[in-house]
N, C-alpha and C positions, 0 to 999 in steps of 0.2 A: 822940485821933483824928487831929488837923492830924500829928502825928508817925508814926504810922501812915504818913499819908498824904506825907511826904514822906521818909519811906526808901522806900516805894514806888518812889516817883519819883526818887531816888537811884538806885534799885537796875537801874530803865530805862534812864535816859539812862550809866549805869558801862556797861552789859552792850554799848551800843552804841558804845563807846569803840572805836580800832579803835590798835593797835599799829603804828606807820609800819613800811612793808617794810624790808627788810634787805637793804642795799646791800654788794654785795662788791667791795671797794676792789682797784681796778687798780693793780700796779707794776711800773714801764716807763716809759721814754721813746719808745717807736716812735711814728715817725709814719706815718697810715695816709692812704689816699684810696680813697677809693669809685670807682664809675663813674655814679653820679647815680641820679637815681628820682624818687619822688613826696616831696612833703613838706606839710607845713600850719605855721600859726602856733597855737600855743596860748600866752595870755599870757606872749608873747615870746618861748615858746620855739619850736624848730624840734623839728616832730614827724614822723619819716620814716616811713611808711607801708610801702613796701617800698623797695630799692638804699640807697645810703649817699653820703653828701655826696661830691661831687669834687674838693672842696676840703682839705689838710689837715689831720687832727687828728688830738688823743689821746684815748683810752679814757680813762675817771675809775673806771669801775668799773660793775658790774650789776644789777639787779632781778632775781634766779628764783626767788622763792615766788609771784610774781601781785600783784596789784595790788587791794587789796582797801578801800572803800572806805565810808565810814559808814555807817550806818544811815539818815540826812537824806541817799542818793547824788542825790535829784533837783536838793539844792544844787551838788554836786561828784560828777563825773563821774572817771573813769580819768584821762583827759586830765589834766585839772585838777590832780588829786596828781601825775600827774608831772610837771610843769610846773612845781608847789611844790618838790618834790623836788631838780626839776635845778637851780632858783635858789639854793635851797640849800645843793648842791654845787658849785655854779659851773659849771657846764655850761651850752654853748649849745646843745645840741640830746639829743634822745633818738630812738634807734635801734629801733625796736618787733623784734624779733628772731624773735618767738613768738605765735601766740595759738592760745587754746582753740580747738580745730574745731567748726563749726557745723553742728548738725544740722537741718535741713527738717521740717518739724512735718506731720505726716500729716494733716493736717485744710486745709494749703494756705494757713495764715495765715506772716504772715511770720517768718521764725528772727529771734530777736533777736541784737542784733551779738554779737562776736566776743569772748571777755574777754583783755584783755591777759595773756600767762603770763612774759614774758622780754623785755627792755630794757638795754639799752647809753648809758651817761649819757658824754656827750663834750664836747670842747673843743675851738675850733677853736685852730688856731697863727696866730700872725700872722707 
C-alpha cells in the first residue's frame, strides 16, 4: 500500500514538472537603444513593460513558446521565471515584447492578467 501510495505521489508531483522555455540565442553584435518606457524591478532584474531602455544594449536572445510556469504558480509567478531565466543568461533586463489578449468576462468580474507570449533577454554595454 505505502508504495501504491507513493508512485501516486511520484506520478503528481513528475506530471507537474514543467520544462524551462526555450530560449533562442541571439548572434550579433549590434547595438540597440530604445526611446525609454515603463519598467519595474523583479529580483534584480529590469522588467520593461512596454518602450525599451535608452540606454545601450545587446540582444542575448528570445522566449516565443510562453512562459509557462509550475503547478505550485502561487509560489512563482511569470515574473519570477523570467527573472531566473535572465540571471542565468546573464541579462540585465527583459523586454516583454508580447502578451496573450485579455478578454472581459461577461459577468463584469475582473479579466485576469495578461499571459506573457514573447520576451527579449538583454545586456546592457557599458
Amino acid at each position: 500500500m505505502k508504495t501504491l501510495f507513493a508512485l501516486c505521489l511520484l506520478a503528481v508531483v513528475a506530471s507537474g514538472c514543467q520544462t524551462p522555455p526555450r530560449v533562442t540565442e541571439y548572434s550579433g553584435m549590434e547595438i540597440r537603444h530604445g526611446a525609454g518606457g515603463s519598467y519595474r524591478f523583479i529580483e534584480d532584474i529590469e522588467l520593461w513593460d512596454t518602450g525599451a531602455p535608452s540606454r545601450p544594449y545587446q540582444l542575448l536572445g528570445t522566449i516565443d513558446d510562453g512562459i509557462k510556469v509550475n503547478w505550485y504558480a502561487f509560489l512563482e509567478d511569470e515574473e519570477s521565471v523570467l527573472a531566473k531565466i535572465a540571471h542565468q543568461r546573464g541579462a540585465d533586463a527583459v523586454l516583454i515584447l508580447e502578451k496573450e489578449p485579455v478578454e472581459s468576462t461577461p459577468d463584469g468580474d475582473p479579466a485576469p492578467p495578461a499571459k506573457i507570449k514573447k520576451v527579449a533577454l538583454i545586456k546592457y554595454v557599458k
